[in-house]
C-alpha positions as CSV (number, residue, x, y, z in Angstrom):
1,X,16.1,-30.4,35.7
2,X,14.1,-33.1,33.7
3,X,12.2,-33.2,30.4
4,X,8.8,-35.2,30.3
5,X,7.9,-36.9,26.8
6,X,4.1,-37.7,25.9
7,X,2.5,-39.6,23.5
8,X,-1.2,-38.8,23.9
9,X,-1.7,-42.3,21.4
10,X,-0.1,-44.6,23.6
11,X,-0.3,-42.9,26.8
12,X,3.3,-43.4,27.2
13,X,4.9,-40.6,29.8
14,X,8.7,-40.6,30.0
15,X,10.4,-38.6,32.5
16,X,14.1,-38.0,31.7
17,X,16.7,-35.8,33.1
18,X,17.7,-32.8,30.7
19,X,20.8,-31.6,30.1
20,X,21.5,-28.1,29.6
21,X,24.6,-28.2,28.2
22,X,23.5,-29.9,25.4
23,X,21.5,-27.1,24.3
24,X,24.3,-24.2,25.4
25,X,21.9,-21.1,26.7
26,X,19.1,-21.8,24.6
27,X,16.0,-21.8,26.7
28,X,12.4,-20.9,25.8
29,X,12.0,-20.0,21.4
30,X,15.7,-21.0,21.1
31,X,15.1,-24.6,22.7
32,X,11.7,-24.5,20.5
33,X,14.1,-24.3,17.7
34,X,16.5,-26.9,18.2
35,X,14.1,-29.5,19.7
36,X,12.2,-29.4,16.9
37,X,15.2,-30.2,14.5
38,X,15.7,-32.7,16.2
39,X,12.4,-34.2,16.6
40,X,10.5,-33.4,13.7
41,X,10.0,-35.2,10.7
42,X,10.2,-33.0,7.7
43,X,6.8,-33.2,5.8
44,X,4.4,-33.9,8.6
45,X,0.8,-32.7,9.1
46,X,1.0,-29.7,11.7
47,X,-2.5,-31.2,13.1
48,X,-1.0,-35.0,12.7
49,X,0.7,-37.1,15.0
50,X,4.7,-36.1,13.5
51,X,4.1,-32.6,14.8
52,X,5.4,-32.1,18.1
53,X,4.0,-29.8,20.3
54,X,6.9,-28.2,23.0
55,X,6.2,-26.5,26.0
56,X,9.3,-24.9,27.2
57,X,10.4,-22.4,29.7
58,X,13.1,-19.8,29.2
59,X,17.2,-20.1,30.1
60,X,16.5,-17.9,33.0
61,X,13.5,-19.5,34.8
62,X,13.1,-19.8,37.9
63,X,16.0,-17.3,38.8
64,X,15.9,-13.6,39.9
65,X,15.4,-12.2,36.7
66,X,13.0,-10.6,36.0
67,X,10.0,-12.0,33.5
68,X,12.1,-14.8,33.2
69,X,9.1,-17.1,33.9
70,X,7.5,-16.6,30.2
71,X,6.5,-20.1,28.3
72,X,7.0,-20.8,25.0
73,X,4.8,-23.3,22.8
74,X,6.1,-24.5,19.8
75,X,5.1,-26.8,16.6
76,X,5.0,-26.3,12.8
77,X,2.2,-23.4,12.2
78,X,-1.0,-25.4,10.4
79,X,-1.7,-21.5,9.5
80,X,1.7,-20.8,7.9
81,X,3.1,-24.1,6.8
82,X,5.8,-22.4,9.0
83,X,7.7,-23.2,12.0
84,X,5.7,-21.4,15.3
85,X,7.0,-20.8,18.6
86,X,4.5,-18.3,20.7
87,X,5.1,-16.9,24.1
88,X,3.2,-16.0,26.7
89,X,3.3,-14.9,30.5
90,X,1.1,-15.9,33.7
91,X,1.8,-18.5,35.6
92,X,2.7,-21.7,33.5
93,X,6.3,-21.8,33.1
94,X,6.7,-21.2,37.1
95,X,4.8,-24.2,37.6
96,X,6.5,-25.9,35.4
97,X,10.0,-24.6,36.8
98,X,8.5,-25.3,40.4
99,X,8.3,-29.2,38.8
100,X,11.6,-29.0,37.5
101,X,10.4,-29.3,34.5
102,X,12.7,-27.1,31.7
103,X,10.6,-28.8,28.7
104,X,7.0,-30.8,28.1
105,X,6.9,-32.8,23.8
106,X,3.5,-34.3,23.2
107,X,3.8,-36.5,20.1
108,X,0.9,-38.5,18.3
109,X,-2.8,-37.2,17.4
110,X,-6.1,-38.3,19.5
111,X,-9.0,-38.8,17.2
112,X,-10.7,-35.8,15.9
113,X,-13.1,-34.8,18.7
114,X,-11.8,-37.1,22.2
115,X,-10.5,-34.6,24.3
116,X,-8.6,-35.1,28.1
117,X,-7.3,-33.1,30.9
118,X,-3.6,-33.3,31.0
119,X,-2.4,-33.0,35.0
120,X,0.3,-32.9,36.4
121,X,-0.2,-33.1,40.3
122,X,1.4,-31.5,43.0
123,X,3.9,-34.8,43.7
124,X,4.9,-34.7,40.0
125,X,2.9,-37.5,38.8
126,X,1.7,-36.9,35.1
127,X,-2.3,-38.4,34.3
128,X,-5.2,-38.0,31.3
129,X,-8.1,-36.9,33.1
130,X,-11.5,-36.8,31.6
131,X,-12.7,-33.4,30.3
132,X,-16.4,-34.4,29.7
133,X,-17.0,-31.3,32.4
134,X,-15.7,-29.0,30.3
135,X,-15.9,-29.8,26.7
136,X,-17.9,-27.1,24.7
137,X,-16.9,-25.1,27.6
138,X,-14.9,-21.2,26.6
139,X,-12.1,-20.2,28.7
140,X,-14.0,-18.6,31.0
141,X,-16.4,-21.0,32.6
142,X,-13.8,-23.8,32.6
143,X,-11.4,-21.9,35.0
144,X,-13.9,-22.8,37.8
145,X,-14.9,-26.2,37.0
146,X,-11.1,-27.2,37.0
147,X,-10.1,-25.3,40.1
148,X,-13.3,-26.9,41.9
149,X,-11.9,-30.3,41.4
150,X,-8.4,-29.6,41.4
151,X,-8.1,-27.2,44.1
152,X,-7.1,-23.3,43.3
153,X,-3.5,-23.9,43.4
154,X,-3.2,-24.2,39.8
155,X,-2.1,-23.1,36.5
156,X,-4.3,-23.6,33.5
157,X,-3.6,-24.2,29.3
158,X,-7.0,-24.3,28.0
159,X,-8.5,-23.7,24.4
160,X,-12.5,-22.4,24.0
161,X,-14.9,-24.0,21.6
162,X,-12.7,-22.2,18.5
163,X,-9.9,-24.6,19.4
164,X,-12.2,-28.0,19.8
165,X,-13.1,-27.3,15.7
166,X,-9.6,-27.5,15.0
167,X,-9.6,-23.2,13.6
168,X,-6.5,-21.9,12.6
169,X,-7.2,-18.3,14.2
170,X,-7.6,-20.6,17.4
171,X,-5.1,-19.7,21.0
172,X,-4.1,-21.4,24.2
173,X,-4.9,-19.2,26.9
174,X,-2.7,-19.4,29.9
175,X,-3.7,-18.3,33.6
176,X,-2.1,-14.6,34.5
177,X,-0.8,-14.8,38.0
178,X,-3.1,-13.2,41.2
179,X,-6.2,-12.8,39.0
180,X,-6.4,-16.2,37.6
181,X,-7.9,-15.3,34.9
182,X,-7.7,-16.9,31.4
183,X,-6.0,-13.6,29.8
184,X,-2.5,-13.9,28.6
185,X,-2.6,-15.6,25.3
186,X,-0.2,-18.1,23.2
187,X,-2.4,-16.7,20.4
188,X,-0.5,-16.6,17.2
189,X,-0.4,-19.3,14.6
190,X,-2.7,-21.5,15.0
191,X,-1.1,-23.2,17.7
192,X,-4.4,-24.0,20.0
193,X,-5.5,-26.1,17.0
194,X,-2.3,-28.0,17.6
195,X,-3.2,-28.2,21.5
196,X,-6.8,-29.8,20.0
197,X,-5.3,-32.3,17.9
198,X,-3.2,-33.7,20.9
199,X,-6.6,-34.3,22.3
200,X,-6.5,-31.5,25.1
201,X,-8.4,-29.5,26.6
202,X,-6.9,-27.8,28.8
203,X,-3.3,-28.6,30.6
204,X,-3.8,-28.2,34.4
205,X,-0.5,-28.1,36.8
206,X,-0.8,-28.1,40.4
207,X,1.8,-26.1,42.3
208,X,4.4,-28.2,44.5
209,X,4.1,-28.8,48.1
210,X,8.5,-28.4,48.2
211,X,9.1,-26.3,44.6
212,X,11.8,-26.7,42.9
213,X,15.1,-24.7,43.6
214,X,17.5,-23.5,40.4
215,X,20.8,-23.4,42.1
216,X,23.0,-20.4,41.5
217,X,27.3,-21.7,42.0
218,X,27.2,-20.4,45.8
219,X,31.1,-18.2,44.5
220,X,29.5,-17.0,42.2
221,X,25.8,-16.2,44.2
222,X,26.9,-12.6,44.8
223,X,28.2,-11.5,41.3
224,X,24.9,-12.9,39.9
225,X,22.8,-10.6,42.3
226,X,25.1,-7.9,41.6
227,X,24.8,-8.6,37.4
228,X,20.6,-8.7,38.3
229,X,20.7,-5.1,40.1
230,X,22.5,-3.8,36.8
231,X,19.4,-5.2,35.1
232,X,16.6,-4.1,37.7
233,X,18.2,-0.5,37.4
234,X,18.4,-0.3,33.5
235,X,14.3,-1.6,33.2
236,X,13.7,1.2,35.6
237,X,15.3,3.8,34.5
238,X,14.0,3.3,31.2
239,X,10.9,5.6,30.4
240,X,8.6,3.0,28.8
241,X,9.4,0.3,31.1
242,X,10.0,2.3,34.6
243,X,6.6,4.4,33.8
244,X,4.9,4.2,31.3
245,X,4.2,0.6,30.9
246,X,3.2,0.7,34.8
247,X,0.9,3.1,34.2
248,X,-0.8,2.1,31.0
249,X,0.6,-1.0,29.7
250,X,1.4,-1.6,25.7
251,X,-1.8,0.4,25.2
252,X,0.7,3.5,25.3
253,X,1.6,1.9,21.6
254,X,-1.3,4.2,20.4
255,X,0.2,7.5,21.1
256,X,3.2,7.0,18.8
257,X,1.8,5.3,16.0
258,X,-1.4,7.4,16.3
259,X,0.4,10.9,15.8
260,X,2.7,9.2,12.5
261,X,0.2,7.5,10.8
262,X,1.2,3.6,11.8
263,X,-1.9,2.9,13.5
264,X,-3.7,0.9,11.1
265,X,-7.6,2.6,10.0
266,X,-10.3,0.6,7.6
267,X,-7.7,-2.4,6.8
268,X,-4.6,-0.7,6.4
269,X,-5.7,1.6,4.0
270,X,-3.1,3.7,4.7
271,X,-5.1,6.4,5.8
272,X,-4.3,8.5,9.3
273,X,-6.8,7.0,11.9
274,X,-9.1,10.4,12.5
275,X,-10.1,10.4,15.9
276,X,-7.4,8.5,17.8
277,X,-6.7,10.3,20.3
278,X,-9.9,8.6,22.1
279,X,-7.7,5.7,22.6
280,X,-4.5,7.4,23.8
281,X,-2.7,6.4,26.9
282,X,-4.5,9.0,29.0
283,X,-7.9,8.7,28.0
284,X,-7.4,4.7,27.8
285,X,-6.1,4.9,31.5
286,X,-8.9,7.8,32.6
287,X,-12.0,5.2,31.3
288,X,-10.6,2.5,33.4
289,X,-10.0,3.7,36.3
290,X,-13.5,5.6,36.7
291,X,-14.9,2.1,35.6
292,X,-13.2,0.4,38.9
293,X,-10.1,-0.9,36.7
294,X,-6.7,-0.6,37.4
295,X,-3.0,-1.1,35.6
296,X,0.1,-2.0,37.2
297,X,-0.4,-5.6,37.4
298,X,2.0,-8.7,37.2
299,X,1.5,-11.2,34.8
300,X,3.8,-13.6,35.7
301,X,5.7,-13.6,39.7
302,X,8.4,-11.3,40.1
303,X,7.2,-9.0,37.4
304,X,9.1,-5.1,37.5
305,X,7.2,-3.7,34.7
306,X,3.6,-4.7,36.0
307,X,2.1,-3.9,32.1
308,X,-1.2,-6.3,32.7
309,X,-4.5,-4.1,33.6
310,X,-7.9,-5.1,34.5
311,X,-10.9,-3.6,32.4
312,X,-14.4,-3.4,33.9
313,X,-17.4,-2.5,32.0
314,X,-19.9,0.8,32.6
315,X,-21.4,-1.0,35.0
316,X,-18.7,-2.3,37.1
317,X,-18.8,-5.2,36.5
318,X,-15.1,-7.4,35.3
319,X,-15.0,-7.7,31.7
320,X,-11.3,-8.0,30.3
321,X,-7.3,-8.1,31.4
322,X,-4.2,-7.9,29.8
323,X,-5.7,-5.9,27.5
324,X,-2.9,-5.2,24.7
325,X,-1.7,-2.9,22.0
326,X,-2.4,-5.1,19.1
327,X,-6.2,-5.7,20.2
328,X,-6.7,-1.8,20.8
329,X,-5.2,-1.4,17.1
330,X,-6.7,-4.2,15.1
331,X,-10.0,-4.6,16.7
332,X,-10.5,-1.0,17.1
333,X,-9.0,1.6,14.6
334,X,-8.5,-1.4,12.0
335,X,-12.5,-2.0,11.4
336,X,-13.0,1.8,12.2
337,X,-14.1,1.1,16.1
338,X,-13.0,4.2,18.8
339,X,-15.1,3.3,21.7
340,X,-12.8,1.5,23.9
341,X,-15.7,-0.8,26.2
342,X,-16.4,-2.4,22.5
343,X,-13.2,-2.9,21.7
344,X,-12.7,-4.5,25.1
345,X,-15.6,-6.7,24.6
346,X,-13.8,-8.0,21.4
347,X,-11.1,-8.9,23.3
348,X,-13.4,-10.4,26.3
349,X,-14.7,-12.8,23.6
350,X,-11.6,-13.8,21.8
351,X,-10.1,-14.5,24.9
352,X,-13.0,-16.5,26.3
353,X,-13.6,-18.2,22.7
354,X,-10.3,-18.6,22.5
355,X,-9.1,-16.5,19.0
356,X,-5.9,-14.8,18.2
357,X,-7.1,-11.1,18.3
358,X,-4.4,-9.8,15.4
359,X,-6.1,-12.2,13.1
360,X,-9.7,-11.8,14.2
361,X,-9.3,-7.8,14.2
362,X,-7.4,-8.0,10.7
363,X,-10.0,-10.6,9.1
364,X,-12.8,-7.7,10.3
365,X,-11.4,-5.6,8.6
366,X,-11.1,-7.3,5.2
367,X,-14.8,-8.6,5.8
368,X,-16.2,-4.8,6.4
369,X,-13.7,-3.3,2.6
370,X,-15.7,-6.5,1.5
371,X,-19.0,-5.2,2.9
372,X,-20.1,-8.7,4.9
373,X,-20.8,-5.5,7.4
374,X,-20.1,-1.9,8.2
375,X,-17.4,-0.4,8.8
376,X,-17.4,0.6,12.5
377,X,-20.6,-2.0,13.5
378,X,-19.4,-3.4,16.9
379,X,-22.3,-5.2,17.2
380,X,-22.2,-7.2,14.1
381,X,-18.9,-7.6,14.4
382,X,-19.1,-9.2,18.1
383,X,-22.1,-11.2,16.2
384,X,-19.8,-12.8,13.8
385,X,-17.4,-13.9,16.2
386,X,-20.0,-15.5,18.1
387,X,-21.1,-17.1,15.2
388,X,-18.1,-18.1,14.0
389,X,-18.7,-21.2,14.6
390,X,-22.2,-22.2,13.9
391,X,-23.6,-24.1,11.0
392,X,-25.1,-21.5,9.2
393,X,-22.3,-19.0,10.0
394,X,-22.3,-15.8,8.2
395,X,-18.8,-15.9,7.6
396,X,-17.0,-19.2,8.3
397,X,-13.9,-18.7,7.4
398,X,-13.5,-16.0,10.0
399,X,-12.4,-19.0,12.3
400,X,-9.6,-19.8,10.3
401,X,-8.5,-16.4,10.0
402,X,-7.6,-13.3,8.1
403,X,-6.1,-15.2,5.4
404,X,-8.9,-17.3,5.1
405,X,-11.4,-14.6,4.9
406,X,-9.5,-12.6,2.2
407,X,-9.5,-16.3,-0.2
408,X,-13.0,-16.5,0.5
409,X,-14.3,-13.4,-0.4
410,X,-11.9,-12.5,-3.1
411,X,-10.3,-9.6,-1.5
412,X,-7.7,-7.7,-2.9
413,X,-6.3,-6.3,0.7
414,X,-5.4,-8.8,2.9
415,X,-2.8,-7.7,5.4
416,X,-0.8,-11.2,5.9
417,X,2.8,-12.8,5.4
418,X,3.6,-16.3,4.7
419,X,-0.6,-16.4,5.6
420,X,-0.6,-14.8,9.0
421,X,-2.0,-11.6,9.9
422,X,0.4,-8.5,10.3
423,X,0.7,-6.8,13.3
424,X,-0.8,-3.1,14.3
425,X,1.8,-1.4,12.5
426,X,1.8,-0.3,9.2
427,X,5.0,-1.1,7.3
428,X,4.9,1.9,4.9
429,X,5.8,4.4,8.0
430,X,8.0,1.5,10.2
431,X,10.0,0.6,7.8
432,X,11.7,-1.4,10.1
433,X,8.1,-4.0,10.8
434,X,7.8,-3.7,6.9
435,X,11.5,-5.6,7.0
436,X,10.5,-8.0,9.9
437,X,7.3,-9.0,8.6
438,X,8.6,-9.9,5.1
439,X,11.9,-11.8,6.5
440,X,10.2,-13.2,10.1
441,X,10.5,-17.3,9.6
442,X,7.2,-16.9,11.0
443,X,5.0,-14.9,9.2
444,X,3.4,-11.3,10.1
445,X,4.8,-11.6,13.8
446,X,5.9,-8.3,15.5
447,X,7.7,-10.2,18.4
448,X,9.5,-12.5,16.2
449,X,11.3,-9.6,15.1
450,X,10.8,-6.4,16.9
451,X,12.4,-3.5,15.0
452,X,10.7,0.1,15.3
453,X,13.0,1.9,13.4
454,X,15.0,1.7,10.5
455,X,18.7,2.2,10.9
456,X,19.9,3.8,7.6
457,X,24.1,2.6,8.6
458,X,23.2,-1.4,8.5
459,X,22.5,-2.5,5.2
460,X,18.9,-4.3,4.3
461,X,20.8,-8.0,5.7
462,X,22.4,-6.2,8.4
463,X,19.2,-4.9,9.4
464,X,17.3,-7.9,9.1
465,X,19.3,-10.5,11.0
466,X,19.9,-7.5,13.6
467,X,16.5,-6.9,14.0
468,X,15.3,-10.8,14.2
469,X,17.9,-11.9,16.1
470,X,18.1,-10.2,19.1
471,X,14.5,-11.0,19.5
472,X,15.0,-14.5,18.9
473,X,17.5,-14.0,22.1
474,X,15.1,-11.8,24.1
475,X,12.4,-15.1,23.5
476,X,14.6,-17.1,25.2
477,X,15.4,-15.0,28.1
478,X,12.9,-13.0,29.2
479,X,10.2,-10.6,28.1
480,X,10.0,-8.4,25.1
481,X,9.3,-5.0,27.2
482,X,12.0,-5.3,29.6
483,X,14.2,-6.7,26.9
484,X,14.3,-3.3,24.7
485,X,15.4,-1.4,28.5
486,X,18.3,-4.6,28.8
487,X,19.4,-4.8,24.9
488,X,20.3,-0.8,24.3
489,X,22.1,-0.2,27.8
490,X,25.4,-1.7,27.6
491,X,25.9,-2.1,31.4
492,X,22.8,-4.2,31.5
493,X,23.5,-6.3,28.5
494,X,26.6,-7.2,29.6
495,X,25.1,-8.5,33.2
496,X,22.6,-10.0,31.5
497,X,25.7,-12.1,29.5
498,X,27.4,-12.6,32.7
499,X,24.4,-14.1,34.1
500,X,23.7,-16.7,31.4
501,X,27.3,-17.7,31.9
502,X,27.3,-18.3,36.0
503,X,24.1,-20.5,35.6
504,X,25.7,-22.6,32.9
505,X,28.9,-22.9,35.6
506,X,31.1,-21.0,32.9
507,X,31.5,-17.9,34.2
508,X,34.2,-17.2,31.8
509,X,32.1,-16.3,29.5
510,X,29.8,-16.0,27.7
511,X,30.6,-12.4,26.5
512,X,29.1,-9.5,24.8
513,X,28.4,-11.6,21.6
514,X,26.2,-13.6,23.1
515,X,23.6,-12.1,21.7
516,X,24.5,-12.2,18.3
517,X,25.3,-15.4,17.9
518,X,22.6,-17.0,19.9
519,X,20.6,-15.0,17.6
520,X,22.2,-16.0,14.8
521,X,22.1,-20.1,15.6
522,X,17.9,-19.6,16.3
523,X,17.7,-17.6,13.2
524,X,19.5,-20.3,11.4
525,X,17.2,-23.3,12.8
526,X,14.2,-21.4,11.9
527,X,14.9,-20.9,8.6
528,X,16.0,-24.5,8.2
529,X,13.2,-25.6,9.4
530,X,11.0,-23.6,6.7
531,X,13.4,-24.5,3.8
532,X,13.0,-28.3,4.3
533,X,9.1,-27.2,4.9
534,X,9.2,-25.8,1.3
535,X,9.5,-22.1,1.7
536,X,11.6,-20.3,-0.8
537,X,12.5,-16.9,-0.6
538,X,9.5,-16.2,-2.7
539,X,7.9,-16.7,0.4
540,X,9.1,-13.4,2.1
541,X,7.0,-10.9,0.9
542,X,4.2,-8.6,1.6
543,X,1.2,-8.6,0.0
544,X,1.0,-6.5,-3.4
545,X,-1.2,-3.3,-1.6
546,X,1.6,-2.4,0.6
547,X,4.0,-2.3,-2.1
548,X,1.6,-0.2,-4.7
549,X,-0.4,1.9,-2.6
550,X,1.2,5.1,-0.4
551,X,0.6,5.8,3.2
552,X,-0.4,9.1,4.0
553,X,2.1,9.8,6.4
554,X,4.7,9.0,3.8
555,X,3.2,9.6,0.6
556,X,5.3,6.5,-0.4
557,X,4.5,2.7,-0.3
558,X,6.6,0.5,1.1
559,X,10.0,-0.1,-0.5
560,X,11.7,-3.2,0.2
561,X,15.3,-3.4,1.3
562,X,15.4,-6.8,-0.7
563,X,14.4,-5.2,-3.4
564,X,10.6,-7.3,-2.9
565,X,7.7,-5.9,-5.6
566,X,4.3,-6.7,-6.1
567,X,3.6,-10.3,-8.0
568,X,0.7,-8.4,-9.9
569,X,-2.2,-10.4,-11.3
């Protein structure tokens, strides 16, 4: 496979080969990790021209497994100060496999305000295109302007008018594969205001006429199938995964953190969110169905799980896909909001503007404790997004997100770590997102370190590097869903190891351990990374209201295994 290295100042585009060994089985956050140690210079602006930006594809793509074909983008956060690496399906990374591309560094910064098309064309040659058709253009409309001149055998990157002002709260929306629609987000961490400062647009790969092949050692062909079945089996046997996520995708989130008290009502107030049963799988999956809408979709090719859905409105008419657990929470429950079209027209809009929805539906829900509006006002609430970016804004700072909007109207709740918003779980009752979010190298980020439960026979560091680091593996593989179905059956996870060591050509190993230590080495580089940013261990905390005030469910606040409290005045 190859590498291709841009500067976007000189127009310089080097294509090189890339060598896997080099990087062991690090693919997609883990290859995020490691190039950036060795590329970045410690210090640099995350909207200069020392930050790179990476767009890298998992170990696995391009191979059988399943949701293998999941990109990752990475840079230093300009919203944390942090390093960032966020993920995202569609159709992206295929493309890019289909190139043999494993990994795409952009270095340098365009002046404030020139934006291009970035192509890659369908014989492999890479061109700056002029975007003067679709500058001030959301997500949306630009889809159709770029697959009118570029045919509709494409895959798009593409940031709304929130990314061309540079926001922090601002995504990269990706294509989702056979609707083509600008759904699946790269949302967290300001990284579309990274994709702006490169002086782009929106990233536009057309697919191969002869794709690229990823070569399995024919001896060893068989055993890999084999090792893939164990996998296939394991996803589908698994409740979530084999059903439920089919049926209702990671909206099903609601029904368990509904009925304990982890869905987050009126800014985390730790309060049980009255009412949610409006929003539970069922109902969710009832409303969209009569509407025309439908679930099982595949976001990215060869997709088992098929969690993507497509949401039309009263009317009929398309309004939303991909529609996930964190939006229903945050912009729903979070600014008191139960009727599930208005939540999806939040979502509609911060995919078409192009906003992270955990920080827009968190920084709602500080504005309405802070009374900029009501609680439970859809309408004002879809008026300040769209306004978000206007002159005479009513609240400005919502485009930089929730951190932002606490600092500038003096909150005393703001639900953030290291400056980014927390997911749709309350740490008080999941102890075990309480741990991740305070010790994540990246801030309030659920995927960076998935751990629903707390498991009382690991001590707190046990926990922790448990927790975050078989993520930090499951980022470089393959999706997060399938990943919790692979992870806790040992049959699977030991396939899974087996396959990782027949593409590499050393099927002798890699083992069972794998996991941990691949987990470990990210872990490690991530941390780095931060330290030589500045970060102390000062820096992994909550904020004080978590660690003061109790949660209903528990009647406790959240205690930290490190032994964290509250800073106080």
């Amino acid at each position: 496979m190859k590498k291709i290295l841009i500067n976007v100042e000189t127009g310089a585009i080097e294509t090189a080969p890339f060598n896997q060994e080099e990087y062991g089985y690090l693919g997609g956050r883990g290859l995020v990790a490691k190039l950036l140690e060795e590329t970045f210079e410690p210090g640099s602006d995350a909207l200069g021209p020392k930050n790179p930006l990476l767009f890298c594809t998992g170990y696995f793509s391009g191979t059988i497994l399943t949701t293998s074909n999941r990109l990752s983008i990475g840079a230093k956060s300009p919203l944390t100060g942090t390093i960032k690496e966020s993920n995202v399906g569609g159709t992206f990374a295929k493309y890019m496999t289909e190139h043999g591309i494993k990994y795409i560094q952009l270095m340098g910064a365009a002046p404030k305000g020139e934006f291009k098309v970035l192509v890659i064309d369908k014989d492999g040659s890479v061109r700056f295109d002029s975007a003067e058709e679709i500058i001030g253009l959301n997500n949306y409309d630009l889809g159709p302007v770029l697959r009118k001149k570029y045919g509709d055998n494409i895959t798009i990157a593409s940031i709304g008018t929130v990314g061309e002002h540079y926001s922090l709260a601002a995504s990269i929306q990706v294509t989702e594969f056979q609707t083509g629609y600008p759904c699946r987000a790269a949302a967290r961490g300001g990284i579309g205001a990274v994709f702006a400062s490169k002086g782009l647009k929106a990233f536009v790969i057309v697919r191969p006429d002869k794709p690229y092949t990823v070569k399995i050692p024919e001896e060893y062909a068989a055993e890999f199938k084999e090792c893939n079945k164990k996998v296939v089996e394991a996803i589908q046997a698994n409740p979530l995964t084999g059903q439920q996520m089919n049926l209702f995708g990671s909206a099903a989130g609601v029904d368990v953190t509904g009925k304990m008290g982890a869905l987050p009502t009126r800014n985390f107030s730790g309060k049980f969110a009255e009412g949610w049963e409006v929003l539970s799988s069922p109902k969710w999956r009832e409303r969209m169905v009569a509407q025309g809408g439908r679930g099982g979709i595949p976001c990215q090719p060869g997709c088992i799980v098929r969690c993507s859905n497509e949401y039309f409105d009263k009317n009929g008419n398309y309004l939303t896909a991909g529609t996930e657990y964190e939006t229903l929470g945050l912009c729903g429950p979070n600014i008191d909001i139960y009727d599930q079209e208005e939540i999806m027209h939040i979502d509609r809009l911060c995919d078409d503007m192009g906003y992270d929805t955990i920080e827009i539906g968190t920084a709602l829900g500080v504005a309405m404790e802070c009374g900029v509006i009501e609680w439970g006002d859809a309408e004002a609430a879809k008026d300040l997004i769209r306004h978000s970016l206007d002159e005479d804004s009513k609240l400005p700072s919502l485009r930089n997100g929730c951190h932002a909007v606490g600092e500038a109207l003096g909150a005393k709740r703001v639900p953030t770590a290291k400056k980014q918003a927390v997911a749709a779980y309350d740490p008080r009752v999941i102890l075990g997102y309480g741990l991740c979010f305070e010790r994540s190298p990246m801030g309030g980020d659920h995927t960076s370190g998935s751990a629903f439960t707390f498991r009382k026979d690991l001590t707190p560091d046990q926990q922790a590097d448990m927790a975050l680091a078989q993520t930090a593996v499951c980022d470089s593989f393959m999706c997060l869903f399938p990943w919790s179905a692979v992870y806790y059956n040992p049959d699977a996870r030991a396939a899974i190891c087996r396959m990782a060591g027949i593409l590499a050509g050393k099927p002798e190993g890699p083992g069972m351990n794998l996991v941990e230590e691949m987990g470990d080495e990210i872990l490690r580089l991530e941390r780095q990374f931060n330290e030589r940013e500045g970060l102390t261990e000062d820096d992994n905390r909550l904020p004080d209201f978590f660690y003061t005030e109790p949660a209903e469910a528990t009647g406790v606040p959240f205690t930290s295994p490190f032994g964290k409290q509250p800073k106080g005045e």
